[in-house]
C-alpha positions as CSV (number, residue, x, y, z in Angstrom):
1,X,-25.4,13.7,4.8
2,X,-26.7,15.7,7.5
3,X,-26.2,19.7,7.3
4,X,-23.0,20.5,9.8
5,X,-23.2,22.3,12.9
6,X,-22.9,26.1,12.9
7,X,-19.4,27.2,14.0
8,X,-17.7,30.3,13.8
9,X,-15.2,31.0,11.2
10,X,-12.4,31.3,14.0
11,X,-13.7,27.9,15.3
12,X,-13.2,26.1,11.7
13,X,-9.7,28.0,11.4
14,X,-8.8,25.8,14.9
15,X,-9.8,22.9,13.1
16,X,-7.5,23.1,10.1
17,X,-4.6,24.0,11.8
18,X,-4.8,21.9,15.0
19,X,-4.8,18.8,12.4
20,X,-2.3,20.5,10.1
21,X,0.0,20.5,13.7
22,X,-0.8,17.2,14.2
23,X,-0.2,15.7,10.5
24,X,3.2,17.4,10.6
25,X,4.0,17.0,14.3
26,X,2.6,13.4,14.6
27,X,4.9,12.5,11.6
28,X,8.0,14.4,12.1
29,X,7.7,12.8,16.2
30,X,7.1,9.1,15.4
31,X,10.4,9.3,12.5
32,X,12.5,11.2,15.6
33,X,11.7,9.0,18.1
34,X,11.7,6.0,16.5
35,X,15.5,7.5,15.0
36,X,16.2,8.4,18.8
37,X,15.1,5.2,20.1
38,X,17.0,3.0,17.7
39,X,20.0,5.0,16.9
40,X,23.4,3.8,18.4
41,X,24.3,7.3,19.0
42,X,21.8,10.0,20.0
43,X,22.5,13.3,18.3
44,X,21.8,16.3,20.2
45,X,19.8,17.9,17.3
46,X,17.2,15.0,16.4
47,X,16.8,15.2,20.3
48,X,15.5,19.0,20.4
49,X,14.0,18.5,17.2
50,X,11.7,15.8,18.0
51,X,11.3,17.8,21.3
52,X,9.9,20.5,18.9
53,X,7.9,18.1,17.0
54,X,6.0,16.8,20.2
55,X,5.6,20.4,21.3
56,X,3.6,20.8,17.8
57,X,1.7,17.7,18.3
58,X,0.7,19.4,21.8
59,X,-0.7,22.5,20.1
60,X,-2.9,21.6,17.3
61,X,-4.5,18.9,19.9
62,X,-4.7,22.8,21.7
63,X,-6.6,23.9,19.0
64,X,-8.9,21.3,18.4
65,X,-9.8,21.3,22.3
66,X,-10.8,24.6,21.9
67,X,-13.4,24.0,19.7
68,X,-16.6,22.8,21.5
69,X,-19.7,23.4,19.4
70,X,-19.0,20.1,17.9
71,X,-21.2,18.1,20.0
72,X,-20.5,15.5,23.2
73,X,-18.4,13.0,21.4
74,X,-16.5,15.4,19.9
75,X,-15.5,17.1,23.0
76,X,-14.7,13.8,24.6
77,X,-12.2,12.6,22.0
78,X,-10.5,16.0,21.7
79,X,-10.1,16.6,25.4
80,X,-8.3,13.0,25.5
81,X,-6.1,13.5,22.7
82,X,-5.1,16.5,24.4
83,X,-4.4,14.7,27.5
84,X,-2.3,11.7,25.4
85,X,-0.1,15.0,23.9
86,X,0.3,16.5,27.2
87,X,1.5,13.0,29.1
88,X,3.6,12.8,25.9
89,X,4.9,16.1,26.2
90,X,5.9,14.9,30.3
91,X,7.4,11.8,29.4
92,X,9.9,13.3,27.0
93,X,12.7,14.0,29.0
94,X,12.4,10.5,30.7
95,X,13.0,8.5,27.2
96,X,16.1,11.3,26.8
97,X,17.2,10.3,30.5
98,X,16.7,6.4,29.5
99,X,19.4,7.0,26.5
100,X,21.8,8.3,29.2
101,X,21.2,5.8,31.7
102,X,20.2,2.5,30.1
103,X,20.3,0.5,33.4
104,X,18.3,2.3,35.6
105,X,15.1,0.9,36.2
106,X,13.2,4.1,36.7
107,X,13.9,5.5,33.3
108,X,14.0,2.5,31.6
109,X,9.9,2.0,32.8
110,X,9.4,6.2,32.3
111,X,10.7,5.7,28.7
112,X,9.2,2.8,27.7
113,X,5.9,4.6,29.4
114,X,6.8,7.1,26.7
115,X,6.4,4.6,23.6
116,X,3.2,3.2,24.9
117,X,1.9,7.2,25.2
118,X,3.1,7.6,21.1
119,X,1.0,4.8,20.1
120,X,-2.1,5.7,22.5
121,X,-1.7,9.3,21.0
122,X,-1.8,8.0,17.4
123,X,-4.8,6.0,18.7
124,X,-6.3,9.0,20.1
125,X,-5.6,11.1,16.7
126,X,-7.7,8.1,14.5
127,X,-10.5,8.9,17.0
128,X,-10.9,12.6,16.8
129,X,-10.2,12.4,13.0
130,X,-13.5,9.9,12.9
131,X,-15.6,11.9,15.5
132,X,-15.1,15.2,13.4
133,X,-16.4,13.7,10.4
134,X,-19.5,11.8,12.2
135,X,-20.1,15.8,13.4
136,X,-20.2,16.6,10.4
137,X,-22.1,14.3,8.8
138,X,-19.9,12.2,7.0
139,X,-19.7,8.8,8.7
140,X,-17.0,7.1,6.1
141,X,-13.8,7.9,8.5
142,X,-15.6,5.6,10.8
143,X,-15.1,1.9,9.2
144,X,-11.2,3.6,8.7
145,X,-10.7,4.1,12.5
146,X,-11.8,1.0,13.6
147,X,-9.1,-0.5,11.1
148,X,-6.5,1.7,12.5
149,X,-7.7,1.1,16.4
150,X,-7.7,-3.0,15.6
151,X,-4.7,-3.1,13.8
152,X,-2.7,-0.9,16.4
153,X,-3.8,-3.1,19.1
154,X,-3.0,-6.1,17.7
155,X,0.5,-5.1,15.6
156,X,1.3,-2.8,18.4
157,X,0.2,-2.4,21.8
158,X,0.1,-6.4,22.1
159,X,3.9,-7.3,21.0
160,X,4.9,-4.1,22.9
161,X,3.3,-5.4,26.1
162,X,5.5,-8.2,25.7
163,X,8.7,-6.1,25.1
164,X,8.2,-3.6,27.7
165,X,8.2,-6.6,30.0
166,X,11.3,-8.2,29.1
167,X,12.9,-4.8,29.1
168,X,11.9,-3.6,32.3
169,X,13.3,-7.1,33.9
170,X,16.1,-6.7,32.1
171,X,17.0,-3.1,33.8
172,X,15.7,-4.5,37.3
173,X,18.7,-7.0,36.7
174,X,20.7,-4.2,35.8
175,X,21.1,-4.9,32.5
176,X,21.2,-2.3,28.9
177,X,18.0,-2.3,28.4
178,X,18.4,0.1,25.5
179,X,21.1,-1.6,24.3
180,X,18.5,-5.1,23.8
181,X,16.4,-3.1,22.5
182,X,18.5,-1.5,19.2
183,X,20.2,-5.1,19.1
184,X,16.8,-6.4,18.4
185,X,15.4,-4.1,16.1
186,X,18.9,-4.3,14.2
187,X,17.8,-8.0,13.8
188,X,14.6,-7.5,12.7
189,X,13.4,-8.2,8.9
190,X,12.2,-4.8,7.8
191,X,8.9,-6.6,6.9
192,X,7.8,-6.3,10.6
193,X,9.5,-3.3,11.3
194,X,7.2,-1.8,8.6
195,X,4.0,-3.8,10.1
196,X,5.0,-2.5,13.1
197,X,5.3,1.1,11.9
198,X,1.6,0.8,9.2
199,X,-1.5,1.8,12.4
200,X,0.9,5.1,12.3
201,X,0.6,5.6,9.0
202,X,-3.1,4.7,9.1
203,X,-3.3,6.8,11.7
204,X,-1.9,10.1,9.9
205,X,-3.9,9.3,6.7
206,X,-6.7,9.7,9.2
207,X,-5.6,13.2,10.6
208,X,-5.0,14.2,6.8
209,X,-8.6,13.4,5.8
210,X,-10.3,15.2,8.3
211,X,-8.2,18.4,7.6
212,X,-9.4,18.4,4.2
213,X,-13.0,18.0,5.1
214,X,-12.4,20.4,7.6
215,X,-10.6,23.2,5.1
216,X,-13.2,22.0,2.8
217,X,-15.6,23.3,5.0
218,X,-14.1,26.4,5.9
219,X,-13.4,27.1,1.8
220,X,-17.2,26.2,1.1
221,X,-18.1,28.7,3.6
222,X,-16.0,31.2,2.5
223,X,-17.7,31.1,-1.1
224,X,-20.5,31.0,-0.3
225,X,-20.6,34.2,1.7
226,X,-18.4,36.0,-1.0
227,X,-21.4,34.3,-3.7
228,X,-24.1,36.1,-0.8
């Protein structure tokens, strides 16, 4: 294991938190939207509240873009995860509008825009998780990611495609769109609803690894500063 690039104490304090804000936020968002989504009736609370939770997500990808002594690839990954939150962020209201307004074509494509940004977020999350440990020397996260990246392309992003297609025609007809959709997932077996569900909770065992190496870090040099 290679020694680990010196950063300032405020730097590794980023780093905890900006993955403790997206452990919390990425969960708390994909269970609200997915409860949003798929819910007959939209309740006004879950709707600020998962609001809230993307707004979380947002700021510890904040914090991790403010650390850059981390090397290239590490900047490059946390600069697009912040990107993927901030797009996320945007595309909130439109999945909020899409609930009010099943038919209509524009928010029907914005929101299911929205869904594809969740999953390419999670994505982005399993990527700066990995690139933190490889800048740190410890190069075991990577095998993990590729996992997650492989299986959320194909369990995901693939049958999605497909959805997102016959939705969107369905609102160009004029057509619930929504309406299909919670149908469908009401007929589901909750085998593939889980499958469906596993890259994000791949994805957040990911973000909860690389806090720990990165409180680690911080606790280590804490100690041994105290032990100096």
């Amino acid at each position: 294991m290679t020694a680990p690039p010196p950063l300032s104490v405020r730097d590794r304090v980023m780093l905890v938190q900006g993955f403790y804000f997206l452990f919390f936020g990425g969960l708390a968002s994909v269970v609200l939207v997915v409860e949003t989504t798929v819910a007959m009736t939209a309740h006004a609370f879950s709707t600020a509240l998962c609001g809230a939770s993307l707004v979380a997500l947002l700021i510890g990808a904040w914090r991790l873009r403010r650390v850059k002594s981390l090397g290239t690839e590490w900047a490059q990954s946390a600069r697009c995860l912040f990107i993927a939150a901030a797009l996320l962020v945007y595309l909130f209201p439109f999945l909020w509008a899409w609930r009010q307004l099943p038919r209509n074509f524009y928010f029907c494509c914005h929101g299911l825009a929205f869904l594809a940004m969740l999953v390419l977020t999670m994505m982005a999350m399993s990527v700066a998780s990995a690139a933190l440990a490889r800048a740190l020397g410890r190069k075991g996260l990577t095998w993990q990611m590729v996992v997650t990246l492989v299986t959320a392309v194909v369990v995901q992003l693939a049958p999605f495609a497909v959805l997102a297609c016959t939705l969107a025609a369905g609102a160009l007809r004029g057509e619930d769109s929504l309406m299909w959709l919670q149908v469908t997932a009401a007929q589901l077996h909750p085998f593939f609803i889980t499958l469906w569900l596993l890259p994000f909770t791949l994805s957040l065992s990911l973000v909860w690894t690389a806090k720990d190496i990165a409180l680690e870090w911080l606790v280590a040099d804490d100690v041994t500063q105290n032990c100096g």
